[in-house]
Legacy VTK file of the C-alpha trace (Angstrom):
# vtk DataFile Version 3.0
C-alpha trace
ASCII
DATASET POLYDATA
POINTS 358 float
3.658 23.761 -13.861
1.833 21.921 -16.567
-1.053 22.241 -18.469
-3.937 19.996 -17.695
-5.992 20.610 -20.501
-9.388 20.186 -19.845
-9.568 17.484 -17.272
-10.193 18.330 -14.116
-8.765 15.856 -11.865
-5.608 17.476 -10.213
-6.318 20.529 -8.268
-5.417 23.749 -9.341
-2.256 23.829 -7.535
0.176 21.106 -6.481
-0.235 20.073 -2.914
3.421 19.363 -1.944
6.506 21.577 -2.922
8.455 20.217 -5.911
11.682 21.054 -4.173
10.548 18.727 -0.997
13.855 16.707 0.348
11.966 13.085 -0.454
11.619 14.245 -3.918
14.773 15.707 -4.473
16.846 12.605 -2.761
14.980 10.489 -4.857
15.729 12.157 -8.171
19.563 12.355 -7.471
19.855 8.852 -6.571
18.093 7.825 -10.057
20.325 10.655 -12.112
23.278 9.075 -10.789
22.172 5.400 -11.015
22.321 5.155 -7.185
21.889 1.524 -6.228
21.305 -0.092 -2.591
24.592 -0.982 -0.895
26.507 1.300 -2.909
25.667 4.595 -1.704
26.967 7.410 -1.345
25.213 10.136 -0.516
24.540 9.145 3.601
21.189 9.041 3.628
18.838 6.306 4.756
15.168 6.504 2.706
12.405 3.891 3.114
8.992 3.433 1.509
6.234 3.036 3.475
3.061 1.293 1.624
-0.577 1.455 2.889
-2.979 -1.098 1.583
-6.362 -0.869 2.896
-8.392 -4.169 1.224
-9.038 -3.582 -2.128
-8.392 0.247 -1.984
-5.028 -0.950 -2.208
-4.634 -0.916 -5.552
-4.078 2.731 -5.168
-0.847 2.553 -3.790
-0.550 -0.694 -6.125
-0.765 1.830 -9.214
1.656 4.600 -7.148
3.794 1.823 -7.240
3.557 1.195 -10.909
4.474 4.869 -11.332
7.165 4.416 -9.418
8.781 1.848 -11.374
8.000 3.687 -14.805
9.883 6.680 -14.000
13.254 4.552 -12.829
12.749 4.641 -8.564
12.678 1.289 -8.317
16.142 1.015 -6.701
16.115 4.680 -5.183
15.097 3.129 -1.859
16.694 1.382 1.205
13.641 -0.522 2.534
10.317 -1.082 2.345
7.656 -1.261 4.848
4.037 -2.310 4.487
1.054 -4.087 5.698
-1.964 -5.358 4.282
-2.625 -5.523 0.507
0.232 -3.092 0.658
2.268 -5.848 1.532
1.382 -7.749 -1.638
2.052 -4.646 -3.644
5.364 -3.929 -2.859
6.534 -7.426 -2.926
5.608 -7.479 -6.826
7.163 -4.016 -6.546
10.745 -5.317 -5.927
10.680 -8.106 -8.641
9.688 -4.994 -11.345
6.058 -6.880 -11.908
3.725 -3.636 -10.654
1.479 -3.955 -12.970
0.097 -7.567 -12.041
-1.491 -6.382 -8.719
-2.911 -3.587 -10.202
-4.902 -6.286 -13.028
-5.287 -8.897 -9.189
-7.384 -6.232 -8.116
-10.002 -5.464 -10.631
-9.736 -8.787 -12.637
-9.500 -11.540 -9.859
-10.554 -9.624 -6.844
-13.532 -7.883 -7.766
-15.319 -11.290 -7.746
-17.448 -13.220 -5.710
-15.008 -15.863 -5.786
-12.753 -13.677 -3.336
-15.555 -11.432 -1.635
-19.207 -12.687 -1.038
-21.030 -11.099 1.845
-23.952 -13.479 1.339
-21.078 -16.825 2.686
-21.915 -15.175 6.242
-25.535 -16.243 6.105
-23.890 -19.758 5.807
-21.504 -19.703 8.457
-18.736 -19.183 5.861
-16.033 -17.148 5.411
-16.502 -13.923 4.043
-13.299 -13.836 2.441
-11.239 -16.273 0.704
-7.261 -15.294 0.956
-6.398 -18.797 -0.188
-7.965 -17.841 -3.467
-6.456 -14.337 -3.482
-2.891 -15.700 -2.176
-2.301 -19.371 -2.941
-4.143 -19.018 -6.178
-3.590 -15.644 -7.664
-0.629 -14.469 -6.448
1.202 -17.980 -6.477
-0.218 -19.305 -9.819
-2.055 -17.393 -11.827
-0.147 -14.218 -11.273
2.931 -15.740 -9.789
4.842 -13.323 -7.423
8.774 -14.138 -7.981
8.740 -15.346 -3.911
12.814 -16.211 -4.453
13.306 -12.709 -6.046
11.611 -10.888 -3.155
13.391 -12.867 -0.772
17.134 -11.607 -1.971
15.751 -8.411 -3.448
18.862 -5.818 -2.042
16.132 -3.876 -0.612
14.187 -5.409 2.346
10.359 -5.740 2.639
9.353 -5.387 6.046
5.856 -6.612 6.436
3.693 -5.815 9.343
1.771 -8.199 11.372
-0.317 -7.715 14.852
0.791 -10.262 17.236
-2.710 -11.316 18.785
-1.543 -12.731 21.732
1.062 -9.665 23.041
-1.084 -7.062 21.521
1.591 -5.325 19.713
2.649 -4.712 15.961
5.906 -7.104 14.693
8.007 -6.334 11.570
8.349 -9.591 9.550
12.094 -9.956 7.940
13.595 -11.872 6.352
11.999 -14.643 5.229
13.921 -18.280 5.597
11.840 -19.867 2.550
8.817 -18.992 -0.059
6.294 -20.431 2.327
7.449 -18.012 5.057
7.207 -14.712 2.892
3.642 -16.176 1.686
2.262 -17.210 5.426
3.502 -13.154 6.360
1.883 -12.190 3.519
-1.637 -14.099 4.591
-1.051 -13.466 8.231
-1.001 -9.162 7.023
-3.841 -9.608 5.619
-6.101 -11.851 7.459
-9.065 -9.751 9.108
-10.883 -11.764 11.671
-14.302 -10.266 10.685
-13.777 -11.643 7.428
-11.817 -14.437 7.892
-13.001 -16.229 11.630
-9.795 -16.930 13.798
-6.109 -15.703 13.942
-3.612 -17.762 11.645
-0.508 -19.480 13.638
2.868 -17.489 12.615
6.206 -17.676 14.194
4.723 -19.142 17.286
2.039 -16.217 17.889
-1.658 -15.548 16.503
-1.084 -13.093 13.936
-3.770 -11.200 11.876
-4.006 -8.001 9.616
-1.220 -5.696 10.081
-2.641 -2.296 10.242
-5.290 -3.568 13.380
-2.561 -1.976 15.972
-0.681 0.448 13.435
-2.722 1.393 10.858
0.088 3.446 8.074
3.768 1.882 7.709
4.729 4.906 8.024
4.224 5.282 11.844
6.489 2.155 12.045
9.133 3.924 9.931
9.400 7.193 11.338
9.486 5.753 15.053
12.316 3.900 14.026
15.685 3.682 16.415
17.963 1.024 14.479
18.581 2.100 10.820
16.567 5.317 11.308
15.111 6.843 7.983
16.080 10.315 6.793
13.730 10.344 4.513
10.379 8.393 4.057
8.297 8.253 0.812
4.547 7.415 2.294
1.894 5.757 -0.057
-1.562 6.433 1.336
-4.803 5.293 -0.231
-7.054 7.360 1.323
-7.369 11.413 -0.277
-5.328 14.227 1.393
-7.385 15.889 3.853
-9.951 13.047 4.174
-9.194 12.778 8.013
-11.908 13.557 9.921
-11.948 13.161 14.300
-14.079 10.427 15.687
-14.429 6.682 14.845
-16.746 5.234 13.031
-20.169 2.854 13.786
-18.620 0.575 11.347
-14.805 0.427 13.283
-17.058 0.614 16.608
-17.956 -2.940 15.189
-14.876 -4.421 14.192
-13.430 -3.463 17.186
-16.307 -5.426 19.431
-15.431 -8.168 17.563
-12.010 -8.055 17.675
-12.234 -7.675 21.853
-13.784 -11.254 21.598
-10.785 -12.371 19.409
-8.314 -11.108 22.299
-9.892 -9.265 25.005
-8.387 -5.393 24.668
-7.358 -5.953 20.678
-10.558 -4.190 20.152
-10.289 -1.266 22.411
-6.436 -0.615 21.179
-7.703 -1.054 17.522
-10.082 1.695 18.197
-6.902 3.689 19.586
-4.923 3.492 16.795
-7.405 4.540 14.406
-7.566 7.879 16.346
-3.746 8.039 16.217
-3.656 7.321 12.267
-5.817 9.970 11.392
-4.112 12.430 13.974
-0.816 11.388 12.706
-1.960 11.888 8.454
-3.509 15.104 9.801
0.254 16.082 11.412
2.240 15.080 8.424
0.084 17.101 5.356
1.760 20.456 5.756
4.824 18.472 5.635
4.136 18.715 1.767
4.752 22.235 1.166
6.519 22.731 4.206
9.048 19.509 5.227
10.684 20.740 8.873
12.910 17.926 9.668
14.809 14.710 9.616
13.199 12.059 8.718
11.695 14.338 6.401
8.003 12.733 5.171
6.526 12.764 2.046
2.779 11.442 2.107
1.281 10.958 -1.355
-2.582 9.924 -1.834
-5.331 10.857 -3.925
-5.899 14.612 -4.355
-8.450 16.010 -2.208
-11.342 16.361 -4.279
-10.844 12.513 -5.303
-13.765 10.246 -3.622
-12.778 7.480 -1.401
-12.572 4.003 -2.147
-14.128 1.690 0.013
-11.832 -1.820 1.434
-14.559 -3.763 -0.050
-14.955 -2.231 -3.375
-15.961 -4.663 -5.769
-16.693 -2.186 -9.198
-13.946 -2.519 -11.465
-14.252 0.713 -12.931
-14.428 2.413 -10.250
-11.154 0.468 -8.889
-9.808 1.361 -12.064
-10.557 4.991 -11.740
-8.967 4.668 -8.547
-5.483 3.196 -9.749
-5.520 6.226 -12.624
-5.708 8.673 -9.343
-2.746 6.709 -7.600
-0.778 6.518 -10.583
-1.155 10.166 -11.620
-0.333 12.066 -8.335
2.625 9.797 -8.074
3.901 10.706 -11.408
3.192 13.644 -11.215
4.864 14.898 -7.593
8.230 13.484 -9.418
8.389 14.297 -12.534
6.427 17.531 -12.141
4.106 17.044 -15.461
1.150 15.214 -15.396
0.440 12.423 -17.548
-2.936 10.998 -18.005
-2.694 7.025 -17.032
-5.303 4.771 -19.290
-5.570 0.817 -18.913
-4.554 -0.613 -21.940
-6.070 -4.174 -23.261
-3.157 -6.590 -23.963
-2.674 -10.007 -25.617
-5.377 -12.708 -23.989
-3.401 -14.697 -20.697
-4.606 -17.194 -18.780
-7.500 -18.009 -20.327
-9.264 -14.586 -20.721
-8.020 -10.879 -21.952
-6.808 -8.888 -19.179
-6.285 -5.200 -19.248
-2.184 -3.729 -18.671
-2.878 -0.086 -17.103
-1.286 2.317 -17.078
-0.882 3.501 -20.609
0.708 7.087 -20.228
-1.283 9.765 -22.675
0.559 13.186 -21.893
-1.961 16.198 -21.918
-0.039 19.238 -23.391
LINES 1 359
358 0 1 2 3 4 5 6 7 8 9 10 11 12 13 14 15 16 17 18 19 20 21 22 23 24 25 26 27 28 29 30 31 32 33 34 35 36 37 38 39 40 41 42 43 44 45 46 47 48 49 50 51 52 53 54 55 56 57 58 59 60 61 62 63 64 65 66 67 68 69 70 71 72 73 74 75 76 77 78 79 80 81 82 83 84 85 86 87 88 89 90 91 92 93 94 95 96 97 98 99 100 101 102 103 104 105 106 107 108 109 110 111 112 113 114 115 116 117 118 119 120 121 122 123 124 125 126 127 128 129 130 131 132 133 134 135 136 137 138 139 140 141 142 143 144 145 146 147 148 149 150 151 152 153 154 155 156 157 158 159 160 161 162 163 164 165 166 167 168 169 170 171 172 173 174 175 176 177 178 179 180 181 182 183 184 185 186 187 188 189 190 191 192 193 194 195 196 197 198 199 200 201 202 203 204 205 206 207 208 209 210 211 212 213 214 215 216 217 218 219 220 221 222 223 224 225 226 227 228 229 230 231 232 233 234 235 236 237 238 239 240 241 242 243 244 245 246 247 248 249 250 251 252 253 254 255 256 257 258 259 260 261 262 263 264 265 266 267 268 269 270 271 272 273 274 275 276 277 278 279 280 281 282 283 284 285 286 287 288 289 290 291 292 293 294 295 296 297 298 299 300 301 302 303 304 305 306 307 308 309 310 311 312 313 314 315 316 317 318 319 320 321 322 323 324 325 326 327 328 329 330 331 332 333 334 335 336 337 338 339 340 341 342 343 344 345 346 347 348 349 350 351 352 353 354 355 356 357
């Protein structure tokens, strides 16, 4: 194993085995320049993204990771929900490192998150800035490239109105793939209402299922053998109960759609029951689909949804990017943000840089 050096930030063991099947499948198909369509090794492996608000930009910087070390085609499909969503979209164009910058240079503002707009009947929340703005300006996602990217991006949405989770694919235009992408996202305590899509009241895709990774293993059609999972919340940060603060959001929700609330409060139980099931899966994967779950390392703290420092979002893409290079490659490299040439008006930071600690 190697040598950390003096920092302290990975534990003193590995947490998963580097032999596991999700690893090993995925290093094969990238020796052998294994690309979707033309395969030939039988299996069937998805991705499965978590978001989380702005903790995603953990799983944006696992993504980045990802992408440096050659896995960007090593995959079949994609699932997410949430930020995730937005994540892996930039993910299959080979832009990862512009919603890692989206997080801590346009979305740690007040222009995107202001508490204080409740006191005026407003909007907590502004996704027009984050989406129509951001990600279709100033940052522009390649919508066109997503949309005929060989490997599929499911996104998840919760249909309001029959109180169940849909997969979104594909998308018949750019507007389509961007209204999926608000619809994933849109939170009713932040936002007020449920956004029109497809015919239904959709909202946030993790209210019903909270990981894409429950989607993907419970899958019949085009079953996975093997699922990569990108979680933004530490190993072993699962703890029984539900919070005061989800006891909240689901009240509200109930008066969105009576019984959204209540089976919100369900699922959370059955996320954390379900991350709880799947971590000995690291060192010891049982069976098809084998299930790889990669987050921060347990001694990492959590980010909140609504984090708004930019260091400490920073800090928090280093942890995402680290773990993920390190469970495949099986060295760790320290991952610094790096300033590059001024864009847009102002300097922006390009993370990761990768220092190796011998």
């Amino acid at each position: 194993m190697a040598s950390r050096g003096a920092d302290a930030r990975f534990a003193p063991r590995r947490e998963w085995t580097d032999d596991h099947p999700v690893l090993s499948v995925l290093r094969r198909r990238r020796d052998k320049n294994s690309v979707p369509g033309n395969r030939s090794d039988g299996f069937r492996v998805v991705l499965a993204v978590e978001g989380g608000g702005l903790r995603g930009i953990i799983s944006a910087a696992m993504l980045s990771a990802l992408e440096d070390i050659g896995l960007t085609n090593a995959f079949d499909a994609v699932y997410s929900c949430s930020s995730g969503a937005v994540n892996a979209a930039y993910f299959l164009t080979g832009d990862t490192w512009y919603p890692i910058s989206i997080y801590y240079d346009d979305l740690a503002s007040k222009r995107f998150l202001d508490f204080r707009r409740a006191l005026r009947g407003q909007p907590i929340m502004d996704l027009s800035f984050a989406l129509d703005e951001v990600v279709a300006l100033t940052k522009p996602l390649d919508f066109a490239g997503v949309r005929a990217s060989s490997i599929p991006l499911h996104i998840m949405v919760t249909d309001v109105d029959q109180l169940q989770t849909r997969l979104i694919y594909p998308f018949p235009s750019d507007e389509d793939l961007l209204n999926a992408l608000r619809a994933s996202m849109w939170l009713p305590l932040a936002v007020p209402g449920a956004p029109r899509f497809h015919g239904y009241r959709a909202i946030d895709g993790g209210v019903l299922t909270a990981h894409p990774f429950m989607v993907a293993r419970g899958l019949r059609d085009e079953a996975p053998t093997h699922i990569l999972s990108l979680s933004t919340r530490p190993m072993g940060s699962m703890r029984p109960g539900v919070s005061w603060l989800n006891q909240y959001v689901g009240r509200h929700l109930d008066r969105v759609r009576p019984g959204l609330g209540t089976s919100h409060l369900r699922s959370i139980t059955a996320y954390k029951a379900a991350r709880r099931a799947i971590e000995p899966e690291r060192m010891n994967p049982r069976t098809e689909p084998y299930i790889l779950d990669l987050a921060p390392l347990p001694h990492r703290p959590e980010l909140v949804r609504h984090e708004m420092n930019k260091w400490l979002l920073i800090e928090g893409a280093r942890d995402g990017y680290e773990v993920a290079y390190y469970a495949v490659e099986g060295r760790y490299r320290r991952a610094m943000p790096r300033l590059i040439a001024p864009g847009h008006g102002r300097e922006d930071f390009r993370f990761p840089v990768d220092l190796p600690y011998q």
